[in-house]
N, C-alpha and C positions, 0 to 999 in steps of 0.2 A: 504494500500500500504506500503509494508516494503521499506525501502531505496536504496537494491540492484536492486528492480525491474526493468525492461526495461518499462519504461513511454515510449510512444512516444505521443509527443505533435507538431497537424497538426498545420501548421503556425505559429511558431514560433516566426517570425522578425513581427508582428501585434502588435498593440495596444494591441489585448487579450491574445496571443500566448504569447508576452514578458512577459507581467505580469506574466501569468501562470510558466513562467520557472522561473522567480523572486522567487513566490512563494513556490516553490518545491526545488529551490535551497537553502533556507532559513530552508527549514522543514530537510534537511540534503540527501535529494537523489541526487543520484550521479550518475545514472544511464538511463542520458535523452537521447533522441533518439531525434537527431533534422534535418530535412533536408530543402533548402532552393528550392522554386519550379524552380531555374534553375540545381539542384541536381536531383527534383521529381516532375516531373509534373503530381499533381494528376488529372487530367481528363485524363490522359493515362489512359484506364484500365492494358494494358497489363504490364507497369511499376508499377503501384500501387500494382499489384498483386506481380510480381517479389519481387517488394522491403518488402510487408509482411513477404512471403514466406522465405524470407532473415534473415528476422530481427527480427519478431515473436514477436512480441511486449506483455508484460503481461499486458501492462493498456493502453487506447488511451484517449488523449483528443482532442476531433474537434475545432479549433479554425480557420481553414482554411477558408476562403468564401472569396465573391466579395462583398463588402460594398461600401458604398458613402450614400449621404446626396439627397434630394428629386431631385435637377438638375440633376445629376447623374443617378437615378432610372427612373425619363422621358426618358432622353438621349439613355439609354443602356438598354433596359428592354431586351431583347432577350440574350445578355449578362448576366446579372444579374439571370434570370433562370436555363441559361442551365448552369453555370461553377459551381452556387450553386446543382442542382440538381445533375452533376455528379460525384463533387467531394465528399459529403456528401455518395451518393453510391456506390460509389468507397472502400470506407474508412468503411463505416459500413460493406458492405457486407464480405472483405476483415479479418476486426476483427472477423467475424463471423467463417472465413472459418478455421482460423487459431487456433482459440480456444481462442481467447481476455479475460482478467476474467470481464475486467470490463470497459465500453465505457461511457463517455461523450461528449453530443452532444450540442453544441451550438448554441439555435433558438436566436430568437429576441421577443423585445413586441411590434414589428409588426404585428405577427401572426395574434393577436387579431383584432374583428371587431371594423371596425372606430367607431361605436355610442355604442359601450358596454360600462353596467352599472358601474361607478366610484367608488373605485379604482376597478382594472380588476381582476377576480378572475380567476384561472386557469382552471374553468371550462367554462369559457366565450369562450375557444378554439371553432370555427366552428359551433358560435350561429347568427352570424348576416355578412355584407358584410364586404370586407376589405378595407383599404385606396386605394383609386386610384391611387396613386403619387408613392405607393413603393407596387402595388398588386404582383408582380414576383417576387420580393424577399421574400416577405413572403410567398405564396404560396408554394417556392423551401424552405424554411424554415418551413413550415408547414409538407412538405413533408420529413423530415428529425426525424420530430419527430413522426410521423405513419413508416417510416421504423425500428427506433428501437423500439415501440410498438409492431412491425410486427413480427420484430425478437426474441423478447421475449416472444412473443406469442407462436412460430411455434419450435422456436431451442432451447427454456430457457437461453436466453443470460439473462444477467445484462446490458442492455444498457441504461441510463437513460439522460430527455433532463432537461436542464434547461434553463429557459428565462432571462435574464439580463434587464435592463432597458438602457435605455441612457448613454454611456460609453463615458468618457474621461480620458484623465491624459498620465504620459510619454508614448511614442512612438504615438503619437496621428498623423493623418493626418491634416497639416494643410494646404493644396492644397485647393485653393478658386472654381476651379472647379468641386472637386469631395470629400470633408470634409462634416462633419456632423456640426451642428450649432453649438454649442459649440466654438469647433477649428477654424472655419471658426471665429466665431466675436472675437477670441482672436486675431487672423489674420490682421484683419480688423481692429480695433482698436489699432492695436500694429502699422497698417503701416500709420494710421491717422495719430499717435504721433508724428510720427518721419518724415512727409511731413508735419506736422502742416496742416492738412488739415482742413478744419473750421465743416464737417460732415461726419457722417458715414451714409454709403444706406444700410438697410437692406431690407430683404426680407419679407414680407406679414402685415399683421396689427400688431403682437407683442402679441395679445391677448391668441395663441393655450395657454395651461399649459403644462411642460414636466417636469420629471424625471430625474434626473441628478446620475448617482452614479459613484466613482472615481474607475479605473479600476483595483488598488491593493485591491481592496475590493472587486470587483469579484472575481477575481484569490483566494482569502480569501475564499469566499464562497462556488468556486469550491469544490476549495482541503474539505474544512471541508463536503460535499455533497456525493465525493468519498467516504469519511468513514463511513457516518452515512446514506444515500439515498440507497434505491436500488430499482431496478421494472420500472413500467410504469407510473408511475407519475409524470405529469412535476412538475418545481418547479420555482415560479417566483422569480426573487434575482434585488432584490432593495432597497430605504432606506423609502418606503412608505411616501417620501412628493414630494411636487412639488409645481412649481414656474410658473410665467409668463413667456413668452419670453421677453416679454421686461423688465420685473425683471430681467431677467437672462443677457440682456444688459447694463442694470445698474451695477450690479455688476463684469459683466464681463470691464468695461469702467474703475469702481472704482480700481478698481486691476492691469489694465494698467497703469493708472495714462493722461487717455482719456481726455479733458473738453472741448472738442467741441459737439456740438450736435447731435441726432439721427433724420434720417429722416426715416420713413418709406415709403419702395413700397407696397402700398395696391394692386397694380397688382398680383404681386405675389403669387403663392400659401401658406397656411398654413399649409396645412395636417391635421392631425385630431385634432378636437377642443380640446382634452386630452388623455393624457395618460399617466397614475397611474398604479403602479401594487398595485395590496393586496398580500404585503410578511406576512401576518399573518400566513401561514403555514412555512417557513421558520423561521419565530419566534420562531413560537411553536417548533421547534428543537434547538433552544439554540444561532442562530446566530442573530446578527447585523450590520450594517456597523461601522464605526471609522472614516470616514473623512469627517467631511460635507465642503459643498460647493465650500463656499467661499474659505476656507483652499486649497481644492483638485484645486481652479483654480489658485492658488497661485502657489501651485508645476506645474500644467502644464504649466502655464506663464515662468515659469525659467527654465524647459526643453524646450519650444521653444527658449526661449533664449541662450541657451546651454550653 
């Protein structure tokens, strides 16, 4: 991507969107195409296509979807498919029609079956069932990465998908209704503090293990992906560790400055006992991440705090 190109990057105002224009704004282009969905609402097709047709974009990156945290994904599943499913086809199809050089698409390591082998290899894609608690999303997410497969098959596009792991840091959702855990116990812990509450309720036993990577380190690994990825091969992007959940409240408590205790709801769901990617093929192309953990909860603690 030369600097003058026309980027346009979907969703911009997101956790992944922003990073993304962080990044690109950093690398020197100047040449971002950015709309907000009261501008463009991409499950219009008939506006999606306009707005292509318009602005002709030389590079895309999909950062647009419907996200939330497992309450959320019970709540809204009918939601969570269809706005993922149309806006994704909206948008691919659209880069296709117009002549796109070069698409990225953004799934999840939800994809992957709940009991695939640890860490998740990218071929573990559509080997065993999925989690129950987020199956619509990832199935509309599944389906995102078989259309630019499709497409590159049938029209020789460039369109290629990549998997992130577990994403936090600035612009993060910290809504207790509809956040991902992370933000939510930053939430949680930050309003203990300051009502000196004597505990914190989390959700399910503490034990699942997750993946944590800071969201400028995606946007990192995009951009370096655009230059050096091409074809139908997903590509998983994480920092290959992971932690407990209730490691990850400990730490997240220690960083607030928390010192009441944790109770756990064993009611609750956990969702899948693990989830690891194997970025060994992202390795093997020269990239890593930069921010571990604790560090990256530091900066999201002080961006919630504005």
């Amino acid at each position: 991507m030369d600097k003058d190109d026309r980027i346009y990057v979907a969703g911009h105002r997101g956790l992944v969107g922003s990073a993304l224009v962080r990044r690109l704004e950093q690398s020197g282009h100047k040449n971002l195409i950015l709309r907000t969905s009261a501008e463009l609402d991409l499950r219009d097709q008939v506006a999606t296509c306009a707005f292509f047709e318009s602005i002709r974009p030389e590079y895309v990156l999909i950062a647009a979807a419907k996200v939330g945290g497992i309450q959320a994904n019970n709540i809204y599943p009918a939601d969570f498919i269809y706005d993922n499913l149309i806006i994704e086809t909206n948008i691919i199809h659209e880069s296709w029609r117009v002549g796109v050089k070069k698409l990225l698409f953004l799934g999840s390591s939800c994809i992957y079956p709940r009991l695939a082998a640890q860490p998740i290899r990218e071929s573990a894609l559509l080997t065993g069932e999925l989690e129950p608690t987020n199956e619509p999303y990832a199935i509309a997410k599944i389906a995102g990465i078989k259309l630019c497969q499709s497409y590159n098959r049938q029209y020789g596009t460039n369109f290629i998908s990549v998997m992130p792991t577990n994403l936090y840091g600035r612009g993060d959702n910290f809504d207790l209704e509809n956040s991902h855990v992370l933000p939510a116990m930053i939430r949680k812990f930050h309003d203990a503090k300051t009502s000196r509450a004597p505990f914190v309720m989390l959700w399910g036993t503490g034990s699942p293990r997750r993946e944590f990577l800071y969201v400028d380190d995606m946007a990192d690994a995009c951009v370096f992906l655009m230059t050096r990825h091409d074809g139908s091969q997903i590509v998983n992007i994480g920092t290959g560790t992971d932690i407990t959940i209730r490691e990850l409240a400990e730490t997240v408590g220690r960083v607030v400055g928390y010192e009441g205790d944790v109770v756990w709801d064993s009611s609750k769901l956990d969702g899948m006992p693990q989830k690891l990617l194997d970025v060994s093929l992202l390795h093997g192309m020269g990239w890593r991440h930069s921010v571990e953990l604790e560090d990256g909860i530091r900066k999201t603690y002080a961006a919630f705090l504005g």
